[in-house]
C-alpha positions as CSV (number, residue, x, y, z in Angstrom):
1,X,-9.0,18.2,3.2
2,X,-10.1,15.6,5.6
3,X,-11.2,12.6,3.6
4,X,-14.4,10.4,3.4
5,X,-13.8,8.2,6.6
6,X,-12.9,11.4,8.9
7,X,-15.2,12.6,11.5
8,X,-16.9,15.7,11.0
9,X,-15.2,18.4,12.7
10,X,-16.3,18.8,15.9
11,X,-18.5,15.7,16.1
12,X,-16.3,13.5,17.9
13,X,-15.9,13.3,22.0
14,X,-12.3,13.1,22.8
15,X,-11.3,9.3,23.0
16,X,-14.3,8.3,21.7
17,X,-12.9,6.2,19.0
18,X,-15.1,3.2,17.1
19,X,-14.1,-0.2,18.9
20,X,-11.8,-2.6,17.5
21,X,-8.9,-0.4,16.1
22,X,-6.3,1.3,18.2
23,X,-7.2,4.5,16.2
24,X,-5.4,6.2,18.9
25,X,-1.8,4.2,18.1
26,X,-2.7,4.4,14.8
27,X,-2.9,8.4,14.3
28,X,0.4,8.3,16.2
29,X,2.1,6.0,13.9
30,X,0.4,7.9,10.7
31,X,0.9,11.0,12.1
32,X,4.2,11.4,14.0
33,X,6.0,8.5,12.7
34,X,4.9,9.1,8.8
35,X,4.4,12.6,9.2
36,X,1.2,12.3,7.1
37,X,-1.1,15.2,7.4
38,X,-4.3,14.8,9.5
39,X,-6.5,14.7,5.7
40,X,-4.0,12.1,4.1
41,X,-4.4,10.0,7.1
42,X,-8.0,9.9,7.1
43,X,-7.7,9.2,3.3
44,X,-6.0,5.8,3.4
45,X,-7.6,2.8,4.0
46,X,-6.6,0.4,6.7
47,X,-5.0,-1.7,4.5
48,X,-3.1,1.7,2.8
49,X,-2.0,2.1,6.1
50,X,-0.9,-0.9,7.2
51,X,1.2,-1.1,3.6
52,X,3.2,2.0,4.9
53,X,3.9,1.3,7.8
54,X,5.2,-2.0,6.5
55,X,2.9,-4.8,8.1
56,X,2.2,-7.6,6.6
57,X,-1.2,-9.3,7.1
58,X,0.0,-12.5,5.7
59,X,-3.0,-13.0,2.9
60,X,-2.3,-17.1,2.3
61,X,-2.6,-17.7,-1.7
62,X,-5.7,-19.5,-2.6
63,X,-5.4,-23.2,-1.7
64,X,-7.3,-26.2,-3.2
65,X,-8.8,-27.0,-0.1
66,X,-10.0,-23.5,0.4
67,X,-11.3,-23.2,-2.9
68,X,-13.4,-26.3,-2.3
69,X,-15.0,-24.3,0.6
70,X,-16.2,-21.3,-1.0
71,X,-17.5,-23.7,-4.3
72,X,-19.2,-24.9,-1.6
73,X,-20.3,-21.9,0.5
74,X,-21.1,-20.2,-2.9
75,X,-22.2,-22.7,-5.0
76,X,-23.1,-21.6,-8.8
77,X,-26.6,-23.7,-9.4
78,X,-29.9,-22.3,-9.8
79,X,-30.2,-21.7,-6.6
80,X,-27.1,-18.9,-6.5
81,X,-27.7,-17.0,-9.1
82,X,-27.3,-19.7,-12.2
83,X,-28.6,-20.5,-15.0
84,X,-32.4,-20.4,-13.3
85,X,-32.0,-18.0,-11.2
86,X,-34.0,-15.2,-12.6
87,X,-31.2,-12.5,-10.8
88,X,-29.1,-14.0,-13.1
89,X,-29.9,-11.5,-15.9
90,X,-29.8,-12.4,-19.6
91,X,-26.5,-13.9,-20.8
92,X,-24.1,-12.0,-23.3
93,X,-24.0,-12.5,-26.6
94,X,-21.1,-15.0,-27.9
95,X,-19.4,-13.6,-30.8
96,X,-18.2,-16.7,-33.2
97,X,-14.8,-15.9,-35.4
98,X,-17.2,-14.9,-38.5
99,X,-18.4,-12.1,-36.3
100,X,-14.8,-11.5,-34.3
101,X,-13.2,-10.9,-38.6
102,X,-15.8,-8.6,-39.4
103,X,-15.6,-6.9,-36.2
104,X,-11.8,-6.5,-37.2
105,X,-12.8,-5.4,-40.7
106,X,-11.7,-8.4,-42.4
């Protein structure tokens, strides 16, 4: 069973492959040197893929410095979805430890 990211049979051209992925090297790396199926290939995802055949993307851990640049790219004031920001949906309830002992049933 082909899976959700496979071209519908017979919709495809032959080489004509979306840009900016060898998908050609990668069939013949799933396929020949995995020995996946055609329908368990097209059911990983890249990075499925990539696990198997043992590369490693090199994902740095989260730095201070980086962190610092998303707070600031993302910032969570009113104007990104905080306390004013009417996206921001109601709140949660807060359940005090009175609540959390009768919750428990004692």
């Amino acid at each position: 069973m082909a899976g959700a990211g496979a071209p519908a049979a017979g919709t495809r051209r032959p080489g004509a492959y979306p840009a900016g992925l060898d998908w050609a090297g990668l069939m013949r790396a799933g396929l020949r040197g995995l020995g996946l199926k055609p329908g368990e290939f097209w059911d990983l995802t890249p990075a499925e893929l990539a696990l198997m055949l043992g590369i490693d993307f090199g994902a740095a851990a989260m730095t201070r410095a980086r962190l610092g640049d998303l707070m600031a790219r993302f910032p969570d004031g009113a104007a990104a979805g905080g306390a004013g920001d009417p996206r921001a949906g109601p709140k949660p309830a807060r359940m005090n430890q009175q609540d959390r002992r009768q919750a428990d049933g004692g």
